[in-house]
TIMISE-346393 format. One record per residue: residue in three letters; z, y, x of N, C-alpha, C, O, CB in turn. Coordinates in pm, whole numbers, padded with zeros to 5 digits, always signed. Each point is the difference from the previous one (the first is absolute). Last residue first. Glycine has a CB too. Layout:
residues N
ALAZYXZYXZYXZYXZYX;...
//
This chain:
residues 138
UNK+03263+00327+00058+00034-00105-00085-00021-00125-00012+00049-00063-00094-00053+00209+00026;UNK-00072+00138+00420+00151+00045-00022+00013-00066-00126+00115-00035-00023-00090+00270+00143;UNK-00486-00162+00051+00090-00037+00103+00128-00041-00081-00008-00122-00006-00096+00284+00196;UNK-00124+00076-00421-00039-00081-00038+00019-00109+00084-00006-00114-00046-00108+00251-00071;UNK+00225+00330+00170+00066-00060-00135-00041-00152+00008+00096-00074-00025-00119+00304-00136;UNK-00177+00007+00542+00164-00054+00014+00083-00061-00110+00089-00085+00010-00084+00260+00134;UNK-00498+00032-00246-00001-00181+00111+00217-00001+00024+00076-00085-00047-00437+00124+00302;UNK+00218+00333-00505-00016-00105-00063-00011-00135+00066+00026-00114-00038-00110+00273-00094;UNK+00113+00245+00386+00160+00022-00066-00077-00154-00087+00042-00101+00058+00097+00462-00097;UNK-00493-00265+00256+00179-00013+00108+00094-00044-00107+00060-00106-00012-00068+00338+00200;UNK-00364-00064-00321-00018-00109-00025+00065-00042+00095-00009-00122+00012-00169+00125-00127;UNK+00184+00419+00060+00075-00082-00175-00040-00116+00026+00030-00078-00090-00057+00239-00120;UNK-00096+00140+00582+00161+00002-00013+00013-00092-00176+00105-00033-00053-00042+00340+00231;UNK-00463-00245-00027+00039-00093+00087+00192-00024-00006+00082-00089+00021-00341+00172+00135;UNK-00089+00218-00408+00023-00100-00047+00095-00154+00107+00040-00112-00031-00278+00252-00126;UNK+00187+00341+00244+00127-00010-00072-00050-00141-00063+00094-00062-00049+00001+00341-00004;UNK-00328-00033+00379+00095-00090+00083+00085-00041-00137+00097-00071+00022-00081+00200+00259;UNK-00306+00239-00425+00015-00059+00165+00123-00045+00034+00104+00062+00023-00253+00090+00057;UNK+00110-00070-00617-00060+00051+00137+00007-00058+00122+00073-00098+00009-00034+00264-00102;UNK-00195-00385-00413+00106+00041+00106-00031+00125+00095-00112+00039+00030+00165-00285-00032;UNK-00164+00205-00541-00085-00029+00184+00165-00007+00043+00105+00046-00044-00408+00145+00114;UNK+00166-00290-00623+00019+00086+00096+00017+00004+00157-00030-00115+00033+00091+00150-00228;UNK-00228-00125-00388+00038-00041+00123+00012+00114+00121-00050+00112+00009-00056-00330-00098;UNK+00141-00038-00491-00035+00170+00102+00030-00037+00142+00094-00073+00026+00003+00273-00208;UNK-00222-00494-00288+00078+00018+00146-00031+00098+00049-00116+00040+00012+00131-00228+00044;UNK+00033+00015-00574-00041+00068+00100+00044+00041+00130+00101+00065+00025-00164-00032-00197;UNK+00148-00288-00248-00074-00047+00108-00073+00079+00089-00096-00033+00069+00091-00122-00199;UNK+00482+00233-00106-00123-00031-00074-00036-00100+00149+00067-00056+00086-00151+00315-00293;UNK+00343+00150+00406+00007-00060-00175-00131-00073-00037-00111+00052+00017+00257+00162-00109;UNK+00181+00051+00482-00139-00149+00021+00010-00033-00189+00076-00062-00073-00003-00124+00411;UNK+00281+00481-00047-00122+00059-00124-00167-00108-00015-00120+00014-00020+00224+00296+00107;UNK+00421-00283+00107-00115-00021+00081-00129+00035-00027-00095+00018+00076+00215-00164-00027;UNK+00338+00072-00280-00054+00112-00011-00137-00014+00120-00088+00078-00038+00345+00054-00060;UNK+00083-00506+00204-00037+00095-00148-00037+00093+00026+00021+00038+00115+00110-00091-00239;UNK-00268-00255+00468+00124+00079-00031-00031+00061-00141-00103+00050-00046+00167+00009+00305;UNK-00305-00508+00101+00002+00142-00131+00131+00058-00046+00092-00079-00027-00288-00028-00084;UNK-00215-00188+00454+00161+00051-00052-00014+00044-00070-00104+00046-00047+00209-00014+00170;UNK-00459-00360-00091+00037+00127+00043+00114+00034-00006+00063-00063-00085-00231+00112+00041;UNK-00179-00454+00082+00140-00023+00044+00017+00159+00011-00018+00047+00112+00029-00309+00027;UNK-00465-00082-00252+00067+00132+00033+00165-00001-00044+00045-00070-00091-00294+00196+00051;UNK-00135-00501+00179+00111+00049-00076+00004+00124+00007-00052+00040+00104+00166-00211-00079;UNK-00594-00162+00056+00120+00109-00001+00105+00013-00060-00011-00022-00120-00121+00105+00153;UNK-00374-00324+00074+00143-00026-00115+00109+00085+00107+00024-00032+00117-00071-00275-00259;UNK-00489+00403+00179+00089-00095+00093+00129+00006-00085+00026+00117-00027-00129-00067+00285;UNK-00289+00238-00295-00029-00121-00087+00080-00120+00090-00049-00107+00034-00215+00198-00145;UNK+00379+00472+00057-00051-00088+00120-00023-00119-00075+00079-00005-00094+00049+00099+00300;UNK+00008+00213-00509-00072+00077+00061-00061-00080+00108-00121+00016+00016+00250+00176-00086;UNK+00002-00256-00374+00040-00069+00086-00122+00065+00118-00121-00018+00009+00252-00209-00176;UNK-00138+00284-00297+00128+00075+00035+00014-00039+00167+00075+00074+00064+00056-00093-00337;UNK-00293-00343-00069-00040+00146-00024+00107+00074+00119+00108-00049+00034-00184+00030-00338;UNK+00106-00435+00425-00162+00067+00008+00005+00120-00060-00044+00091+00071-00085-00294-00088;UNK+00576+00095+00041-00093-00154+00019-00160+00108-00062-00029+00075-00093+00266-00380-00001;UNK+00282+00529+00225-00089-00029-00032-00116-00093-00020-00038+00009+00117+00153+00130-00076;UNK+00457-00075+00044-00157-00072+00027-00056+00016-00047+00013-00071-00099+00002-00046+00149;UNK+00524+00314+00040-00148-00003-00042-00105-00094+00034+00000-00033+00118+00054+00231-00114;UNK+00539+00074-00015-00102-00142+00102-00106-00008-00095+00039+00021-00115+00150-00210+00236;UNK+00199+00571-00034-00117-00036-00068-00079-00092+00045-00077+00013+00096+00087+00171-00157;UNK+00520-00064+00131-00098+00023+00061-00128-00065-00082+00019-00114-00041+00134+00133+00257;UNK+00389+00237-00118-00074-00142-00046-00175+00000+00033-00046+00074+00087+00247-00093-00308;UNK+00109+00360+00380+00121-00068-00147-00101-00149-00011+00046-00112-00022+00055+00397-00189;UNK-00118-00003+00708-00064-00012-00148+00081-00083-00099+00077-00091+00033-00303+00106+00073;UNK+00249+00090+00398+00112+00032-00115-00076+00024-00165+00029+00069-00098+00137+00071+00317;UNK-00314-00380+00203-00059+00132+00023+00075+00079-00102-00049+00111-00021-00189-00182+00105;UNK+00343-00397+00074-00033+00070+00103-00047+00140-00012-00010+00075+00097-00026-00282-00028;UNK+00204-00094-00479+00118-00021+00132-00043+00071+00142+00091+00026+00078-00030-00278-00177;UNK-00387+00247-00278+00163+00022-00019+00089+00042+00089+00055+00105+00031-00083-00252-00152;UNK-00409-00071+00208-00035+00159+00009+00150+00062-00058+00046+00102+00052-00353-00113-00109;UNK+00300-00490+00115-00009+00094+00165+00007+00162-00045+00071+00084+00053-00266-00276+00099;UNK+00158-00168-00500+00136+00034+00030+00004+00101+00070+00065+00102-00022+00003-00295+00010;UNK-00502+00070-00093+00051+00093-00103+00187-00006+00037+00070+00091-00044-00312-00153-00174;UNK-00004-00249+00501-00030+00159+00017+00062+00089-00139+00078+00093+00022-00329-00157+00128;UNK+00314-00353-00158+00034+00024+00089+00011+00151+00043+00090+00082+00023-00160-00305-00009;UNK-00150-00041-00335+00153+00032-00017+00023+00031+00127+00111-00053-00009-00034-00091-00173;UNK-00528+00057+00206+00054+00111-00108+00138+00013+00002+00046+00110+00031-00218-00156-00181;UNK+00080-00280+00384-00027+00085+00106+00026+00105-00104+00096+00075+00015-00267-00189+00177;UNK+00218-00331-00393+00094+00084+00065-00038+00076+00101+00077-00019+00093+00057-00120-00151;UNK-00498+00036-00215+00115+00073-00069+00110+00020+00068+00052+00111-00004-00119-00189-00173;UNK-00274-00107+00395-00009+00095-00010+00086+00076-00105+00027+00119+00012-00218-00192+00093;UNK+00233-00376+00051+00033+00091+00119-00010+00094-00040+00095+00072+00032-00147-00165+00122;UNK-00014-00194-00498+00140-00002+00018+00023+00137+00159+00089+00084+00016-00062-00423-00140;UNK-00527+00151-00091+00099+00100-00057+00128+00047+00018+00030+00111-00043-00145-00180-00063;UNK-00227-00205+00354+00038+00145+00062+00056+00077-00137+00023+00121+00002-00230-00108+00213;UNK+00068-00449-00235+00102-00015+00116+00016+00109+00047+00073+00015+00098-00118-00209-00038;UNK-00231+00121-00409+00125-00024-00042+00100-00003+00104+00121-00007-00019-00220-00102-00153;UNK-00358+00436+00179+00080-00131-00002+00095-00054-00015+00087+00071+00051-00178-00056+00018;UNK-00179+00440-00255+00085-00064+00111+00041-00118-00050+00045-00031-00110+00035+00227+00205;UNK-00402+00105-00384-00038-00126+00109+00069-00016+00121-00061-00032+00102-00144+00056-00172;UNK+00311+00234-00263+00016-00164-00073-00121-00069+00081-00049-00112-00011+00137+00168-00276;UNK+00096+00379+00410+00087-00060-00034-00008-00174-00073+00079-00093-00018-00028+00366+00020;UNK-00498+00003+00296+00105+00023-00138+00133-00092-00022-00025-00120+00016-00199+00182-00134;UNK-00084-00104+00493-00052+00141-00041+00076+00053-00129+00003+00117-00039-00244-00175+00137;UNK+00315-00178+00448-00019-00050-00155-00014+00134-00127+00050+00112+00010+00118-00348+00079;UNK-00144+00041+00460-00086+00106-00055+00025-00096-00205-00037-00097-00065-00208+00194+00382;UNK+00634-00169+00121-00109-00034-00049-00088+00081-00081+00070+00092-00042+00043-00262+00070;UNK+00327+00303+00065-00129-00022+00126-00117-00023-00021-00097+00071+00028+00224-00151+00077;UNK+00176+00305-00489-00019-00131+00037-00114+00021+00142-00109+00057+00006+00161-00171-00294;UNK+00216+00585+00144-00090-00113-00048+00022-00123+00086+00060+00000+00107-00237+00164-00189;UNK+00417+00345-00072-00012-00190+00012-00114+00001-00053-00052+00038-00105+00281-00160+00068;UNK-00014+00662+00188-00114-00142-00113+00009-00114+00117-00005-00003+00123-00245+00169-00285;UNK+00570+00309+00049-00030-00110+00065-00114-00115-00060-00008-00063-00106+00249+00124+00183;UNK+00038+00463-00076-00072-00054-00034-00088-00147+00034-00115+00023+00037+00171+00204-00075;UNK+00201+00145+00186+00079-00098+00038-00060-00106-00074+00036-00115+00022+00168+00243+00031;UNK-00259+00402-00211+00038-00042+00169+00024-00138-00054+00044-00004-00115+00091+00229+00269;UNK-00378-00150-00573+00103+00071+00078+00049-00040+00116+00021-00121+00006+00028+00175-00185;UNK-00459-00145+00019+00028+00075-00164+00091+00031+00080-00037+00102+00058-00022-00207-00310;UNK-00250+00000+00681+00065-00028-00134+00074+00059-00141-00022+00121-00010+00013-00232+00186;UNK-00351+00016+00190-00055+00091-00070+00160+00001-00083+00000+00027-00120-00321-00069+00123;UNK+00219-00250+00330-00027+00080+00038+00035+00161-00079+00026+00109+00050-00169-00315+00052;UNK+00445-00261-00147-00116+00033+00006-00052+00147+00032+00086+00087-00014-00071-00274-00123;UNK+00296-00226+00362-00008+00132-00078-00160+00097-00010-00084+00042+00081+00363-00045+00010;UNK-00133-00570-00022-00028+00136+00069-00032+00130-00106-00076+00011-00096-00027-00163+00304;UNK+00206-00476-00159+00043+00196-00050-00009+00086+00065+00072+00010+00099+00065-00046-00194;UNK-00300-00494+00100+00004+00112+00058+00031+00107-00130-00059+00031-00103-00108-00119+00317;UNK+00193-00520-00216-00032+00122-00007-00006+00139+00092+00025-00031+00116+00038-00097-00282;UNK+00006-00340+00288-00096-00013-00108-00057+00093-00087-00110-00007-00055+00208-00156+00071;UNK+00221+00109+00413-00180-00077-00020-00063-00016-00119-00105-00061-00019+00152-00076+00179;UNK+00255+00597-00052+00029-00174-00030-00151-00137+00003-00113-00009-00046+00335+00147-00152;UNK-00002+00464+00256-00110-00097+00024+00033-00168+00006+00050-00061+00094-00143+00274+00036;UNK+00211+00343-00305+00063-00130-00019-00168-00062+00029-00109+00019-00052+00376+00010-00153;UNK-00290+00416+00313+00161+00004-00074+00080-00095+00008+00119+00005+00031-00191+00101-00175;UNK-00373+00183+00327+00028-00186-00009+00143+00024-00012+00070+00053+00086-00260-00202+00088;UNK-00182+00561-00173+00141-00024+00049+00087-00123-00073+00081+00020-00090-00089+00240+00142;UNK-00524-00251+00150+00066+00086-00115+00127-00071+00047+00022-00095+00076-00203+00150-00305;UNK-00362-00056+00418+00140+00038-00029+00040+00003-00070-00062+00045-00097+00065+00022+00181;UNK-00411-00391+00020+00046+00126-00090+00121+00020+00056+00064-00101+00028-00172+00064-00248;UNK-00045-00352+00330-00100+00090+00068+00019+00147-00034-00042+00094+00067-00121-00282-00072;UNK+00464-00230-00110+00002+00126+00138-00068+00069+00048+00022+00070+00099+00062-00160-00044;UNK-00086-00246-00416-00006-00071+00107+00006+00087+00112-00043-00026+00112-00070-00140-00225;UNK+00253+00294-00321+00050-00100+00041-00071-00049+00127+00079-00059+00073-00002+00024-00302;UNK-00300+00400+00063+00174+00043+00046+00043-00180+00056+00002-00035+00118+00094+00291-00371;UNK-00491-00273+00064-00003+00068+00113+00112-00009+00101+00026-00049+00110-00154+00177-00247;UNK+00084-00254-00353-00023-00086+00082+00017+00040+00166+00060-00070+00081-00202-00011-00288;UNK+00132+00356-00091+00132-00053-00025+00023-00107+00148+00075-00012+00097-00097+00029-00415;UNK-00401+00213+00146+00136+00072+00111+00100-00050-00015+00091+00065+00051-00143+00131-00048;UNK-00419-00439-00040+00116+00024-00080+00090+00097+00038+00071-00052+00086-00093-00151-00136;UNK-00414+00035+00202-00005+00113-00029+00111-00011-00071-00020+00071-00099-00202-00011+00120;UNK+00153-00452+00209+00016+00109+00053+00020+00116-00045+00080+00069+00063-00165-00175+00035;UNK+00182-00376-00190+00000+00119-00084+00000+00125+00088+00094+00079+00005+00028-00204-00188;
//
């Protein structure tokens, strides 16, 4: 799957700030995200929708979800946190994804609408510090 960026990232040809790496999944914060600390799962393997992961990659990738939706709590002081899958509509990369956002009341994320927003220099490296030690530590 060359032209996948997902695909990419996972095999290192792409950058990005790698949160949680396991032989079966990768978390890495996403570029564009709804709020700092923002995190997407995916399966190593190239799979394109939730109901085309394998039965042997449902248990790693939900507990990588639980996982991470603990990490952004316990590492970036968010009250809780918005977990997601799009499956083809909506689905911006054609590679199965989680999204994993924080969220604080009042945050103003209403509905389905994502608003998004940039890091500055050097600051995505500092949330995917602070989310690799949470995730270290549980």
């Amino acid at each position: 799957m060359s032209q996948c960026v997902f695909c990419s990232i996972v095999a290192g040809e792409t950058p990005a700030e790698v949160v949680l790496d396991t032989p079966d999944v990768l978390g890495f914060l996403d570029r564009r995200p709804v709020f700092k600390g923002h995190v997407l799962l995916v399966p190593k393997q190239h799979v394109v929708t939730l109901p085309d992961l394998p039965a042997s990659l449902r248990d790693p990738f939900l507990a990588a979800g639980q996982g991470l939706a603990t990490a952004v709590v316990e590492s970036l002081g968010a009250q809780g946190s918005f977990v997601a899958i799009n499956n083809t509509v909506s689905q911006s990369v054609p590679h199965l994804h989680l999204h994993v956002v924080p969220r604080t009341k009042g945050d103003g994320l209403r509905g389905f609408f994502w608003p998004r927003t940039k890091y500055s220099d050097g600051e995505a490296g500092e949330y995917a510090a602070r989310l690799r030690a949470a995730l270290e530590a549980g």
